[in-house]
RODO-122505 format. One record per residue: residue number from 1; y, z negated, x negated of N, C-alpha, C, CB in turn. Coordinates in steps of 0.05 Angstrom, whole numbers. Each point is the difference from the previous one (the first is absolute). Glycine has a CB too. Layout:
<nodes>
(NUM, (Y, Z, X), (Y, Z, X), (Y, Z, X), (Y, Z, X))
...
</nodes>
This chain:
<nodes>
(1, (-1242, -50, -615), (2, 29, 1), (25, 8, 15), (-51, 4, -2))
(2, (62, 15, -8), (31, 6, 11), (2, 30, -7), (26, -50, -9))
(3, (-18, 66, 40), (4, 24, -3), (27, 16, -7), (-37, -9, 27))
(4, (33, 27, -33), (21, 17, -19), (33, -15, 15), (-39, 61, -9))
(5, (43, -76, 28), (25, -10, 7), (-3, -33, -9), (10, 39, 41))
(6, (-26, -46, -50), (-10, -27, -8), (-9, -20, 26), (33, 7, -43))
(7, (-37, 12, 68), (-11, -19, 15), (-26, -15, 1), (29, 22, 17))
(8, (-35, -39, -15), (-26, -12, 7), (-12, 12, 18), (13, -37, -10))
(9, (-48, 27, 10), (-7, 3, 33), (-3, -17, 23), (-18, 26, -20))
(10, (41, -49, 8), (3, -21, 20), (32, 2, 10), (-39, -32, -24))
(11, (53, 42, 13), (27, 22, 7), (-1, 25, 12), (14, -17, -35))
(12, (-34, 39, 34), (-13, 9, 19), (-3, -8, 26), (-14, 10, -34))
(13, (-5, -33, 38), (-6, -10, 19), (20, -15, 12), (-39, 4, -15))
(14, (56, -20, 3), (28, -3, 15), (7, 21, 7), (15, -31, -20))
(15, (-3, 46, 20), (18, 28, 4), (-17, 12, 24), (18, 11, -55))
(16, (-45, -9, 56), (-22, 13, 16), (-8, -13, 27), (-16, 13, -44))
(17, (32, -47, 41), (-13, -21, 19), (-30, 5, 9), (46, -5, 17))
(18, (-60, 10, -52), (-20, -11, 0), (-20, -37, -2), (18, 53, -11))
(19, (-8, -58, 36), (-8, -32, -1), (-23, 2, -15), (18, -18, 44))
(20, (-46, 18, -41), (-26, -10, -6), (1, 12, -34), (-28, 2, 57))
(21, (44, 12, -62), (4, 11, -32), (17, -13, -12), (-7, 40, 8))
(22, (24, -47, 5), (23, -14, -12), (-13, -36, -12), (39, 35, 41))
(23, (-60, -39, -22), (-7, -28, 3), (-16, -6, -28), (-3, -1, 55))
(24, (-15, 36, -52), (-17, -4, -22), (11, -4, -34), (-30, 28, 38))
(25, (52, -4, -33), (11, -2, -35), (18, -27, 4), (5, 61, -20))
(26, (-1, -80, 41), (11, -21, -9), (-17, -24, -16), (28, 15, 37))
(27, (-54, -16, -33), (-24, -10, 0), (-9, 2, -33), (-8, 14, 54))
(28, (16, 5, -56), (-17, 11, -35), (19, 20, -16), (-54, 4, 20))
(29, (88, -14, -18), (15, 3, -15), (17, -20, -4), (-8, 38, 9))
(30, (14, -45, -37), (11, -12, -8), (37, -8, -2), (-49, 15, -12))
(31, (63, -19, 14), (29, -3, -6), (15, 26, 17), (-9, -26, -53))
(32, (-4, 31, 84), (3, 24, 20), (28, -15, 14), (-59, 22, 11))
(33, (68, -44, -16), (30, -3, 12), (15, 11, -12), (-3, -35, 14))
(34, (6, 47, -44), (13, 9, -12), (7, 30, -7), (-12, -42, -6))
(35, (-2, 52, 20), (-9, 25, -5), (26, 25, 12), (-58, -24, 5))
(36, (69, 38, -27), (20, 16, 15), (-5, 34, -10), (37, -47, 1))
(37, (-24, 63, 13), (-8, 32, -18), (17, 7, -21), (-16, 21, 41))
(38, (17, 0, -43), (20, 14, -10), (28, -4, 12), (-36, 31, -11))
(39, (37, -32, 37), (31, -10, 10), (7, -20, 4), (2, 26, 16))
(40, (-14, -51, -27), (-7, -21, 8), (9, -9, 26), (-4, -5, -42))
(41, (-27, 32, 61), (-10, -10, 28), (-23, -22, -2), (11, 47, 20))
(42, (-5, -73, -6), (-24, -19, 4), (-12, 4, 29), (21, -36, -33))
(43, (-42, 24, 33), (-24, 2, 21), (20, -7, 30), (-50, -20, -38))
(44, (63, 0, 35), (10, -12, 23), (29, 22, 10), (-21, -58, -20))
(45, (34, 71, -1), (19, 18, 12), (-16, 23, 8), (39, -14, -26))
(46, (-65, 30, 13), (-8, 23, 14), (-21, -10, 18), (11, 32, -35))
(47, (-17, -56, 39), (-6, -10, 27), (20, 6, 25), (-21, -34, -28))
(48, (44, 23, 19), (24, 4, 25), (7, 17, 5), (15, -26, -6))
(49, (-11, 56, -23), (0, 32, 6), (-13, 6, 24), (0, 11, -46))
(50, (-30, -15, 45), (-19, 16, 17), (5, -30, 21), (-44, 43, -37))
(51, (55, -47, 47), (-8, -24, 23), (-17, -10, 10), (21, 11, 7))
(52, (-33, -23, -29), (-29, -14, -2), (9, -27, 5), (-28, 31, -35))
(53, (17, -41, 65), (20, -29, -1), (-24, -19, -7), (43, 8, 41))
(54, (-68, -6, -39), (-19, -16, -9), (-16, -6, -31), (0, 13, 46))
(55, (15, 13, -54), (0, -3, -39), (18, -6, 0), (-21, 28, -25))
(56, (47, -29, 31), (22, -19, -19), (-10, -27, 7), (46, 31, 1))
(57, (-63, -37, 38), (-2, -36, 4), (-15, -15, -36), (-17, 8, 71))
(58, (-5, 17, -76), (-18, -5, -16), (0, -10, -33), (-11, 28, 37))
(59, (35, -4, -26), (8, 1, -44), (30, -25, 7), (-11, 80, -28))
(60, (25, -85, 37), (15, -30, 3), (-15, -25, 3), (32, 24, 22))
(61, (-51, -31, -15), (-29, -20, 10), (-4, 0, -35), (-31, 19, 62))
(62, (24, 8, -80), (-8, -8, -12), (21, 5, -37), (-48, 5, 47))
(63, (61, -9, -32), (31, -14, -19), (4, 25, -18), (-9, -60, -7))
(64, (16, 79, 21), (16, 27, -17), (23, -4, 5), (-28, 35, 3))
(65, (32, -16, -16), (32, -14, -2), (21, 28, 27), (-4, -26, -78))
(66, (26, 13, 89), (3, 8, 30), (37, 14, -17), (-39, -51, 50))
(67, (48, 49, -60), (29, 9, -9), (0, 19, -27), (18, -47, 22))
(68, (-33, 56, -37), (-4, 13, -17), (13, 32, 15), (-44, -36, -24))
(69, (63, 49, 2), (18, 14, 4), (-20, 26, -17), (53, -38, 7))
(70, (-50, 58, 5), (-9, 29, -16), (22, 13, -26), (-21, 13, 53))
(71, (12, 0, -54), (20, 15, -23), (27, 11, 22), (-47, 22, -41))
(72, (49, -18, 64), (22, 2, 13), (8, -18, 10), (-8, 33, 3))
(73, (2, -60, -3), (12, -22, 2), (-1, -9, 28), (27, 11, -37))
(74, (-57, 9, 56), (0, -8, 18), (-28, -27, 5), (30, 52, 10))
(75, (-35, -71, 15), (-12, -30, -3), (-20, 16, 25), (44, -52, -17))
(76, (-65, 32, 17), (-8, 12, 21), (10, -3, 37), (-33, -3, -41))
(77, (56, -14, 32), (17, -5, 27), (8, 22, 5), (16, -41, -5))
(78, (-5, 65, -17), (17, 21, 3), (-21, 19, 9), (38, -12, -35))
(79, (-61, 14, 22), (-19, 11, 14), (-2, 6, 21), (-11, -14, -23))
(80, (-1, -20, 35), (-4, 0, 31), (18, 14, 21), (-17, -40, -14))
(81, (48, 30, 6), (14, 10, 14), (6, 30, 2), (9, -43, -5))
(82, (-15, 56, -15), (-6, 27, -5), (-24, 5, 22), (17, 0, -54))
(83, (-33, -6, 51), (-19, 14, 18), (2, -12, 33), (-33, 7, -46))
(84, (49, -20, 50), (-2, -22, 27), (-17, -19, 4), (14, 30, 19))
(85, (-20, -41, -36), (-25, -22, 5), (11, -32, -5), (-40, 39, -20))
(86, (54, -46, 52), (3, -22, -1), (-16, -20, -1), (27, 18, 14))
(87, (-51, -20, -16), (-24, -19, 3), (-4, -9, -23), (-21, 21, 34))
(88, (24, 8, -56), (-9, -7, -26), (21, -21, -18), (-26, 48, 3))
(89, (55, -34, 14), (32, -21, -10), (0, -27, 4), (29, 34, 14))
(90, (-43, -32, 16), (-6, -33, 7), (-17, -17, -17), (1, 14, 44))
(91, (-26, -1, -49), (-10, -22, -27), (7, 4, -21), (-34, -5, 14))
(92, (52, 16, -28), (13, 2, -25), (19, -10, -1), (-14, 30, -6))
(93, (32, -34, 31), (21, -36, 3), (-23, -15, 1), (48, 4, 33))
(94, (-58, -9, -17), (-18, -29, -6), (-6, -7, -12), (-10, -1, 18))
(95, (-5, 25, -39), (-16, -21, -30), (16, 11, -21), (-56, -4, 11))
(96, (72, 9, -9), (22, -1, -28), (28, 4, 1), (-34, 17, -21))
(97, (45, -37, 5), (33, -2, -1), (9, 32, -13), (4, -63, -11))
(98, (13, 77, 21), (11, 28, -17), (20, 6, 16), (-40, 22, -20))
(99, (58, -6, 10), (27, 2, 12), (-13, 18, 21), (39, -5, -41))
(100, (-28, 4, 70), (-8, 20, 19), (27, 25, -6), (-28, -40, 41))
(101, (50, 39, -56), (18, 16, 8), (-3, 16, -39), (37, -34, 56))
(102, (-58, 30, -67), (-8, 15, -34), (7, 25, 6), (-44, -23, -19))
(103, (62, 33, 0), (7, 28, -10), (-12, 18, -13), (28, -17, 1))
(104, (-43, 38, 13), (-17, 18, -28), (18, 11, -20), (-36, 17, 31))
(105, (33, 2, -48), (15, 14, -28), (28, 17, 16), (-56, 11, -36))
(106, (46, -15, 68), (28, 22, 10), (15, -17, 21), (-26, 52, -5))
(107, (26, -74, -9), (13, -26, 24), (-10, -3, 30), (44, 9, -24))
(108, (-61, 12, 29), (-16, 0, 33), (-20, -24, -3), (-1, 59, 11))
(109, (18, -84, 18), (-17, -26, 7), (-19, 16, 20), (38, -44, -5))
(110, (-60, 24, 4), (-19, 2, 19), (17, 6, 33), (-37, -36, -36))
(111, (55, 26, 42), (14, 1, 23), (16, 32, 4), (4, -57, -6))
(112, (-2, 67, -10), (17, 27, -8), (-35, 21, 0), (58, -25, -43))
(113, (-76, 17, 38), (-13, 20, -7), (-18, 2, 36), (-1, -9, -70))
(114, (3, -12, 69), (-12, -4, 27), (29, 19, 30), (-33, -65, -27))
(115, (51, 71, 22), (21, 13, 14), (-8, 28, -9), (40, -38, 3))
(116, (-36, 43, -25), (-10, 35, -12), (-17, 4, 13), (6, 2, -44))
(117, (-40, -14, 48), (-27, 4, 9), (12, 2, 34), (-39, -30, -45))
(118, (47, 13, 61), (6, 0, 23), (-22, -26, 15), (20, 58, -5))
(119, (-10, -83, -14), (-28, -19, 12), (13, -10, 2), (-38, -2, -10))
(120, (38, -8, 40), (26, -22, 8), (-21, -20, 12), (51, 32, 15))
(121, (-73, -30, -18), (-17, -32, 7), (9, -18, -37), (-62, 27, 44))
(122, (61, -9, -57), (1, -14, -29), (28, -8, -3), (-38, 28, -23))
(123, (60, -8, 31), (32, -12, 0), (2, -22, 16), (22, 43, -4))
(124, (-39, -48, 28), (8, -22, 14), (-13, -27, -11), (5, 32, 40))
(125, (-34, -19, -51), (-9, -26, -11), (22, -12, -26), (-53, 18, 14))
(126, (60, -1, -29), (22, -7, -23), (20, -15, 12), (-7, 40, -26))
(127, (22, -35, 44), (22, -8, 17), (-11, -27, 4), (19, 46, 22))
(128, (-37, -53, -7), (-10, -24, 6), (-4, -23, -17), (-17, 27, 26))
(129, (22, -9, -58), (-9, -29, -21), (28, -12, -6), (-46, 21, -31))
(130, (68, -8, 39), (24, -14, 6), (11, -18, 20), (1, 31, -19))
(131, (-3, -55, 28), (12, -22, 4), (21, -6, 4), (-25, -6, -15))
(132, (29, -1, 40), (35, -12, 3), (2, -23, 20), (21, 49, -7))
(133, (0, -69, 3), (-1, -24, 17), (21, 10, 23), (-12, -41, -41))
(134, (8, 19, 60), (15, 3, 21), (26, 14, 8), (-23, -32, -5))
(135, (38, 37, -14), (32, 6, -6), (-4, 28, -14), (23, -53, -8))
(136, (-50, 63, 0), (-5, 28, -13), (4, 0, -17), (5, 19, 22))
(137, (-3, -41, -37), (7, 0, -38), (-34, -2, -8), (57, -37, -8))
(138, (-52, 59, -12), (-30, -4, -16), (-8, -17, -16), (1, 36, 1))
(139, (-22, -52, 5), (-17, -17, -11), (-22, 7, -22), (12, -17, 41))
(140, (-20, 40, -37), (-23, 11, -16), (-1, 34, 3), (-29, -49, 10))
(141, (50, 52, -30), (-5, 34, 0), (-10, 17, -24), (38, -4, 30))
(142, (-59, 13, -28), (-24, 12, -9), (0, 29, -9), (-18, -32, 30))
(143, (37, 43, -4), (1, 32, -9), (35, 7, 13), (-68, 16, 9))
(144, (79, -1, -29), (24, 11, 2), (-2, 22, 8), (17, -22, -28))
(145, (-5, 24, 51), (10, 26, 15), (17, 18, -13), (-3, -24, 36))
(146, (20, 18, -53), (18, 8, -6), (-2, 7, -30), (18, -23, 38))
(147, (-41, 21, -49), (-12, 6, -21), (1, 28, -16), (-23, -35, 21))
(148, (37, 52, -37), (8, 18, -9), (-20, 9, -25), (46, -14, 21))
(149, (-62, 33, -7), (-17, 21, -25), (21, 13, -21), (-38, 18, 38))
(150, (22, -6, -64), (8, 14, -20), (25, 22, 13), (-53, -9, -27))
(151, (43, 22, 43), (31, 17, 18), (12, -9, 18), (-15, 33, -4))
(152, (12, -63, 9), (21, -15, 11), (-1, 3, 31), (27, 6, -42))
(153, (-52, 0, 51), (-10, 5, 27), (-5, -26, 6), (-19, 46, -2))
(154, (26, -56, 28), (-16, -27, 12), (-21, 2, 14), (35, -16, 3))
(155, (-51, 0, 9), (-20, -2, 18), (3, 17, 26), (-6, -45, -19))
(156, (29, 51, 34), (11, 12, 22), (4, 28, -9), (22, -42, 18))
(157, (-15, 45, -35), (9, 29, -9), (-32, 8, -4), (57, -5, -27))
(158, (-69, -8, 13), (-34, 18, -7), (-14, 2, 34), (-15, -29, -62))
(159, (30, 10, 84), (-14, 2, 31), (9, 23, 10), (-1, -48, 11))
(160, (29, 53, -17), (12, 20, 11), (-18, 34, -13), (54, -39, 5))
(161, (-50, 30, -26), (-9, 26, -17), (-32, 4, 4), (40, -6, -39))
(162, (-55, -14, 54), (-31, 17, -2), (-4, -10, 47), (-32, -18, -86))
(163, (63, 24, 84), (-6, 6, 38), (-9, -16, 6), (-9, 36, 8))
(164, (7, -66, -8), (-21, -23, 17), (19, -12, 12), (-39, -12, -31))
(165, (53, 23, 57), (10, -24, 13), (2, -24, 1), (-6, 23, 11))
(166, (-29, -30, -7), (1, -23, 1), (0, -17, -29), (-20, 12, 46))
(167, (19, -5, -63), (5, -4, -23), (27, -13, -3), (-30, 35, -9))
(168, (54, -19, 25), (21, -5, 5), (14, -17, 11), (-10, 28, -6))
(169, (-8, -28, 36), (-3, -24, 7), (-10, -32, 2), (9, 38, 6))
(170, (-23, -34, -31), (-4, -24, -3), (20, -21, -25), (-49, 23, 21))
(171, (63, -1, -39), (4, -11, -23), (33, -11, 14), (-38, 35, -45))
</nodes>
């Protein structure tokens, strides 16, 4: 059953961080990893919308899929970082390989969207998945600072433009 946006009521209940609902339509629905709407939003990105960090543990445990892009080309990494929910970013590196620095339809990385919002626990966590050896040469770099949206704004320029100092200061 899917309402006039084609959601489920186990996409509902993601979105709602309804755990004990969520558990149940996992139980007595069929092929529910697959399940996307009309924008193709899945359970595990409007999990990360509403910062439900114990439905995304649930719906990853039970092999949904964690990088699935919407009709704006945002993941639910981009999500998270949209809303500030580093907890939910943390298990979404852990249980799945996906680019941390993905471009939605308007070139804005999770790292850029997270400067606009003014979440500098999430810029710092991003910052951190970059790596460097002794001499400061990067070993493992994950997210570009220097990364240029559709109007050619960087990560710093979207800190400057939504006032987060520390935004500023971290990047």
């Amino acid at each position: 059953v899917r309402d006039s946006i084609l959601r489920t009521p186990l996409m509902w209940a993601a979105f709602c961080g309804k755990l004990d609902t969520l558990e149940f339509f996992c139980q007595y629905t069929e092929n529910y990893s697959n399940e996307k709407d009309q924008y193709r939003g899945t359970p595990v990105g409007l999990a990360a919308c509403g910062g439900h960090v114990e439905i995304v543990q649930r719906l990853l445990k039970k092999g949904f899929c964690a990088d699935y892009r919407d009709y704006r080309g945002r993941s639910p990494l981009w999500y998270a970082a949209h809303g500030g929910h580093v907890e939910i970013m943390k298990l979404l590196d852990q249980n799945a390989f996906f680019s941390t620095d993905g471009k939605d339809n308007n070139g804005i990385t999770p790292l850029a969207e997270a400067c606009r919002q003014g979440h500098v626990r999430v810029v710092q966590y991003l910052l951190k998945l970059n790596t460097f050896n002794l001499c400061g040469q990067p070993i493992s770099k994950r997210v570009n600072v220097r990364s240029r949206d559709d109007d050619g704004k960087t990560p710093i320029v979207h800190a400057v433009e939504s006032g987060s100092l520390d935004c500023v200061r971290a990047l």
